[in-house]
N, C-alpha and C positions, 0 to 999 in steps of 0.2 A: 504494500500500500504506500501510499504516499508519505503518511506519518512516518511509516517506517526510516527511511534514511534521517529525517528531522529529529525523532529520538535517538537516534545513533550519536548526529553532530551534536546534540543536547549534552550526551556524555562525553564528548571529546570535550568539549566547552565546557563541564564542570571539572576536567581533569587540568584542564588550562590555570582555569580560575583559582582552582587549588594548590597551584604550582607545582604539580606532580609532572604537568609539563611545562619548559621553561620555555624562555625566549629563546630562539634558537635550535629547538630542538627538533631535529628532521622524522616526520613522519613515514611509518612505512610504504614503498610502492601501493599502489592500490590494488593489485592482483595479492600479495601479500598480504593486505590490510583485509582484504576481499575473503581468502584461507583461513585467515585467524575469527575473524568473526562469523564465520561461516554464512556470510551472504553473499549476492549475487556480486561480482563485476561491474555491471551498470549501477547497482544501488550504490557501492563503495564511490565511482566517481559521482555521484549526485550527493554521498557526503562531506565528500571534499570539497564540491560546489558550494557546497551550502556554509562550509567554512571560510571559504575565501570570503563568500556572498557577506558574511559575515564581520569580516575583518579580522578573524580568530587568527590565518596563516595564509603565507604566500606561495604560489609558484614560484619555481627558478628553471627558467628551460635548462634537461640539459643536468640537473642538479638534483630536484627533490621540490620537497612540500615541505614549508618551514613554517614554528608558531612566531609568531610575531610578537614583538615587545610589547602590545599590548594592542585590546580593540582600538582600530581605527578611529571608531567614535568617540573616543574616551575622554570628553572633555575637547577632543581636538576640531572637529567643527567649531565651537565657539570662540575657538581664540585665531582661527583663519578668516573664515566666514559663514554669513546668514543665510539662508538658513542648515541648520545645522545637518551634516552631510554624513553618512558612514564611510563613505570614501576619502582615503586619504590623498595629499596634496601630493601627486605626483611628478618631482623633478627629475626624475630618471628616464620618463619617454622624453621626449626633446624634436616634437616634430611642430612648427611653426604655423599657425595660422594668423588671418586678419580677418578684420571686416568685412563684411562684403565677397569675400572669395568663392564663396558656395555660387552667388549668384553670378561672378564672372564666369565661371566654370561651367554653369549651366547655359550659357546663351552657347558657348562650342561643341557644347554636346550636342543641340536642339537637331543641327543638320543631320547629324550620324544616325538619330533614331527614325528617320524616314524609311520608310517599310525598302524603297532602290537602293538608297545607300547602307542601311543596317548588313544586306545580305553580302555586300561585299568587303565590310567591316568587322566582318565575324568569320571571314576565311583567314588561310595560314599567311605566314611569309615567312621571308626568307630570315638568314640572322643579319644579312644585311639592311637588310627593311624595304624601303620603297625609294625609288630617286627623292619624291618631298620629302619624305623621312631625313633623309640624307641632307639637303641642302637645308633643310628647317635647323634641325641638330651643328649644323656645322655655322651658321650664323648666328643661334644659340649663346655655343662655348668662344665663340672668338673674340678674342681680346685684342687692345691695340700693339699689334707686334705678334701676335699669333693670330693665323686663322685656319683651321684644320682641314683637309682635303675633304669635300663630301668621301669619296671611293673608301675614305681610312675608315668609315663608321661602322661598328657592328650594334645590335641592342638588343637589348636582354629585358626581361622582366623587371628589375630594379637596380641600383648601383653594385646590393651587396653579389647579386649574378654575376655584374660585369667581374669584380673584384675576383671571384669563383671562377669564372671563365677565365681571366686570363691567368692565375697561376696553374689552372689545369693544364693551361696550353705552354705556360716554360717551366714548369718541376715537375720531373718525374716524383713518385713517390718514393720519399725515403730521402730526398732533396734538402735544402737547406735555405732558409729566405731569411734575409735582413730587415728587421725593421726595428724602429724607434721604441726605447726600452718603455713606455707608453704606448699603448696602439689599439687603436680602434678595438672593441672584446671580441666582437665577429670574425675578425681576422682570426684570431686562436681556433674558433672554432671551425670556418673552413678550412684552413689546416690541418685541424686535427682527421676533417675528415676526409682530406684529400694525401694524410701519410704524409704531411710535409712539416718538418722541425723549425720554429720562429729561434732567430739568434738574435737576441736584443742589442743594442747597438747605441753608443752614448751620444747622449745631446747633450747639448747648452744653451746658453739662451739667442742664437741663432737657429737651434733645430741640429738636425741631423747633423752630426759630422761626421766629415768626410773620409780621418783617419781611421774612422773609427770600421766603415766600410772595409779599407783596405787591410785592418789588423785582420779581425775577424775571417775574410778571405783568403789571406795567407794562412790560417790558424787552420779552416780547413774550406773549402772553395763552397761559395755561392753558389746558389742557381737563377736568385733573383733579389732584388730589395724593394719592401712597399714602404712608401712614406707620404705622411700628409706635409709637404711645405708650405700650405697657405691655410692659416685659421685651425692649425691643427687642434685635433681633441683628445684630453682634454683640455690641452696649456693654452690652446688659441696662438700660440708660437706663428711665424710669418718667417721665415726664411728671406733674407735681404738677398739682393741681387750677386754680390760679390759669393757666399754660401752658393748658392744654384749654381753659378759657374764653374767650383772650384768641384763642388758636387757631381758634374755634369764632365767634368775632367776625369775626374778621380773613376766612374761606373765606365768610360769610353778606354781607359786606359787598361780596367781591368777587364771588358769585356760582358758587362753586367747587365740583362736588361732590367728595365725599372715600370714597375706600378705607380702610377701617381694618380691619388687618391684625392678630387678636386670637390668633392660634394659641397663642402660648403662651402667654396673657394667663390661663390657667386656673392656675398655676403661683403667679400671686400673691394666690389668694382669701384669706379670712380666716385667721389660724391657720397660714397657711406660713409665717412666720417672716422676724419683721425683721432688724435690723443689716447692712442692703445697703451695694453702697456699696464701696469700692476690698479687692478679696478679699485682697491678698497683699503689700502691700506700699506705694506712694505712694495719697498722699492721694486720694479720690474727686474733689476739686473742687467748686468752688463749686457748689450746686444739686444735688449728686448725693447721692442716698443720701435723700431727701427724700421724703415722700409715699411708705413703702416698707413699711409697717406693716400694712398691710389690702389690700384688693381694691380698685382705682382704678376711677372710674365708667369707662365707655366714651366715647370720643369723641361716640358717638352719642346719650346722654344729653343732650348742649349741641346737638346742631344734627342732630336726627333726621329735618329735611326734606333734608338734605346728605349724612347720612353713609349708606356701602354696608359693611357690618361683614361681616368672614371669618374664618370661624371653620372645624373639623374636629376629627375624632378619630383622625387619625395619630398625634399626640403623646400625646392622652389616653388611645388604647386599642393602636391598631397601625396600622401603612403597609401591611399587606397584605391588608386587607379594612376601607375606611375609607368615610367620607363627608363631604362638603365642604358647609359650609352658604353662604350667603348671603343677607343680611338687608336687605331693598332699603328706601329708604323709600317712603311710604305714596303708592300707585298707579301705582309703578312696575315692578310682580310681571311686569306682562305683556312691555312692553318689554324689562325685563332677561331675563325668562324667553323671550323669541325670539332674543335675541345668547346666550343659552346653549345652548338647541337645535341654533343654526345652527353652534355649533365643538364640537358635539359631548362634550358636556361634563354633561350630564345624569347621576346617578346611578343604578347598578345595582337594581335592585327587591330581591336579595336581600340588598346588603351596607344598606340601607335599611330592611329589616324586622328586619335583623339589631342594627342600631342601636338601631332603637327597642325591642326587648328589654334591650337592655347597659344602654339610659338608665333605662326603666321599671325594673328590677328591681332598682338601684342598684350593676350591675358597674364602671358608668362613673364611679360616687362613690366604689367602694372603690378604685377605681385612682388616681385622682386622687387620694387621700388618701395613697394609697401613694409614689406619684412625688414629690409634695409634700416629702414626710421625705424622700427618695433623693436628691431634687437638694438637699437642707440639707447630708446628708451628705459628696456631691462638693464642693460648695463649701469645706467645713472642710476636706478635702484638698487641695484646690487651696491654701488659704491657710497649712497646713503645708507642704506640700510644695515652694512656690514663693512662702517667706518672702522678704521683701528684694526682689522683683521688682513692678517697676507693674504690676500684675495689677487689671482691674477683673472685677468679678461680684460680682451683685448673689444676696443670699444662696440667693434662689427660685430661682433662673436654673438650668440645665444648659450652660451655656456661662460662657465669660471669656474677656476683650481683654486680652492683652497685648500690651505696648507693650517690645520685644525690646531688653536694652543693646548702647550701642557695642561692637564696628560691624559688630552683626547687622544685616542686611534681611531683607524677609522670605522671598524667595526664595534665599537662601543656609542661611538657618535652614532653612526646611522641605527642603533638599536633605539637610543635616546630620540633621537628626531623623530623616528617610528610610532612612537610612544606619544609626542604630542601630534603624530597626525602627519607629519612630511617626509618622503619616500625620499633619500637623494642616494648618488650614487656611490660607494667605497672606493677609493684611489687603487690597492689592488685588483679591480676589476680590470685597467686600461694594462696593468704590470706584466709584462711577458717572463716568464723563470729563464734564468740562466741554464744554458746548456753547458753539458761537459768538459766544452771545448771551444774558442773560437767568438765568446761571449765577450763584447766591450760595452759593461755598462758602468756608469757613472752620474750619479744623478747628486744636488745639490740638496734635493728633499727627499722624504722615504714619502713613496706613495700609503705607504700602513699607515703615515697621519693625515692623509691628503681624504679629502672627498670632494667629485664631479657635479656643479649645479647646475642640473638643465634650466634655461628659462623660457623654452620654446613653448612648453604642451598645457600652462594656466595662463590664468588672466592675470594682465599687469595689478590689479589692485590687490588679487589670491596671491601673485609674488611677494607683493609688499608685506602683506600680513602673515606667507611663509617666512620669508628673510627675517624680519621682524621675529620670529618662533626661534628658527636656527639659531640668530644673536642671542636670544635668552639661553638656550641651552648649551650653546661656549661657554657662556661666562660663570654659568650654573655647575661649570667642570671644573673650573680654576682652583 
């Protein structure tokens, strides 16, 4: 019956309440959970439903079902906002919307749903896409000083595809890839499931360096390196021109191709707004805040026979009907377009034709001028709001690193935050583990006291009154 799973989660929830289970403490699979209780499969996930539903414990792809520091509701509605909410203030999605975007987005859809055009909108294509696809995408991403060949484009379902397609198509499995001892958490996870080893590799507050490529490579040889140089996440770091070229040296000399990872490199065009650089509090550091003024060329400007560029419109438009581009270089469309086919990673025909309306008829310009302003705005809150704290974000960004005072970690902090209602992210979540061999990491902060704020996925006033929560519970650690 119905009741049945509700009395189930009833007992979990008095087991919570009576701290026989704690914060933190992982619940069994639900085919396990499912064996021990001797009920069905489907009822075990409808009790686990009913606990998330709850705010009793969270999912983790990938990881488990964990209880949580405490109901969501727990007093934390009231002190975020009205009316009071079971769901907590989540800074950990980080996908950007405005005003008005639904409705821009609905007038380029309006043509596709015509009974002639729908039926040709809802056949296959290629992974190259369509010549508009191609010419739409490639005036897109082009910046002044880079404009990419339509012919180089291939497109995937979303950026994290393109990222998947292309180290499918340069590491073998069992391979070795460079990236920044920070790095997007997906990246790990495609990885892990493509058999290919992450060697983290040290920055500073320029980003990536370059020796640090080359140690590691001699330590024991590369197959590839992914790296964010514009807006990276979580540091929002910006790579200055003199880095890129020495960068752009260093992967040509050794032979290296390169991923570059642009998704939110749209954020920093002209006219978004400098003064980057430490949001809230200590100094940004040597090199940072630099080259912050304008739109930085692309990696792939210095070494376009090397670089494979990922770009999409999750950020620029939405995550729920998107397209992932990738931009190979010049005669590798074919090869890279068969390691895309073959993991399935090809883009939709209609969220494609869908695109190339939002691009052609400039929905995809006004939004991006729109988010532009909206991430200025969260920034200036984050830097009132969490005055006095090493907060870096860089002013474009929708995110910021901080770096949590004694003797926060980060996973205490985020247990604490939890507890009054706001989700954010733990600093080892971006941390890639040192390998055996061939690892050059160097970092200035330990990501264990560091935590990631998204400020794309609430409302600027829901930020204020988050930020405003997180400030009380620093100083409540002191």
């Amino acid at each position: 019956m119905v009741s049945d799973y509700r009395r189930i989660a009833d007992r979990i929830a008095e087991e919570i309440a009576a701290g026989r289970l704690r914060p933190g403490d992982r619940l069994p699979p639900q085919r396990v959970f499912a064996r021990r209780r001797g009920i069905a499969g489907s009822t075990a996930g409808r009790v686990y439903g009913e606990l998330v539903r709850r705010g009793l414990v969270v999912g983790e792809v990938g990881r488990g079902t964990f209880v949580r520091a405490a109901p969501a509701g727990a007093g934390a509605g009231r002190a975020l906002a009205e009316p009071v909410s079971s769901a907590p203030v989540n800074m950990e999605l980080n996908y950007p919307s405005v005003p008005g975007q639904a409705e821009l987005l609905a007038a380029g859809l309006a043509p596709l749903l015509r009974t002639d055009v729908l039926g040709e909108a809802l056949g296959l294509v290629p992974a190259n896409g369509t010549g508009a696809a191609r010419e739409a995408a490639a005036g897109l991403l082009a910046v002044p000083g880079w404009h990419p060949e339509p012919d180089r484009f291939l497109f995937t379902g979303n950026a994290r595809q393109a990222i998947a397609a292309a180290l499918a198509h340069l590491v073998r499995p069992g391979g070795r890839v460079g990236v920044e001892s920070l790095t997007y958490p997906l990246v790990k996870e495609i990885a892990g499931r493509l058999g290919v080893t992450l060697v983290p590799l040290a920055t500073d507050g320029h980003g990536l360096r370059p020796d640090a490529v080359a140690a590691a490579h001699r330590a024991a040889p590369l197959s590839a390196v992914y790296v964010q140089p514009t807006l990276h996440n979580p540091t929002s770091t910006t790579m200055p021109h003199e880095r890129r070229a020495e960068l752009a040296s260093v992967v040509r000399e050794l032979d290296l191709p390169v991923v570059e990872d642009r998704i939110w490199a749209f954020l920093a065009g002209a006219g978004a707004g400098a003064g980057a650089g430490a949001g809230a509090g200590a100094g940004a550091g040597e090199g940072e805040g630099e080259d912050q003024g304008g739109a930085a060329l692309p990696l792939a400007a210095y070494a376009p026979e090397r670089v494979y560029v990922v770009d999409g419109l999750s950020k620029r438009v939405a995550p729920g009907l998107t397209v992932g581009f990738l931009v190979v270089p010049g005669g590798r469309a074919g090869e890279a377009g068969d390691a895309l086919r073959s993991g399935g990673w090809a883009a939709g025909r209609f969220a494609l034709e869908a695109a190339v309306r939002w691009i052609s008829e400039g929905t995809v310009a006004r939004l991006v001028a729109a988010k532009r302003e909206d991430a200025a705005v969260r920034q200036r809150l984050v830097r009132e709001g969490l005055a006095g704290f090493a907060v870096r974000g860089d002013a474009r960004a929708y995110y910021a690193w901080w770096e949590l005072p004694e003797p926060w970690r980060a996973d205490t902090f985020c247990a604490a935050a939890a507890e009054r209602g706001v989700a954010v992210t733990p600093g080892p979540a971006f941390s890639v583990p040192a390998v055996a061999s061939g690892a050059s990491v160097a970092s200035r902060v330990s990501p264990f006291n560091c935590v990631r704020l998204g400020l794309a996925s609430v409302g600027p006033r829901e930020l204020a009154e988050a930020l405003a929560v997180l400030r009380d519970v620093a100083r409540g650690g002191r």
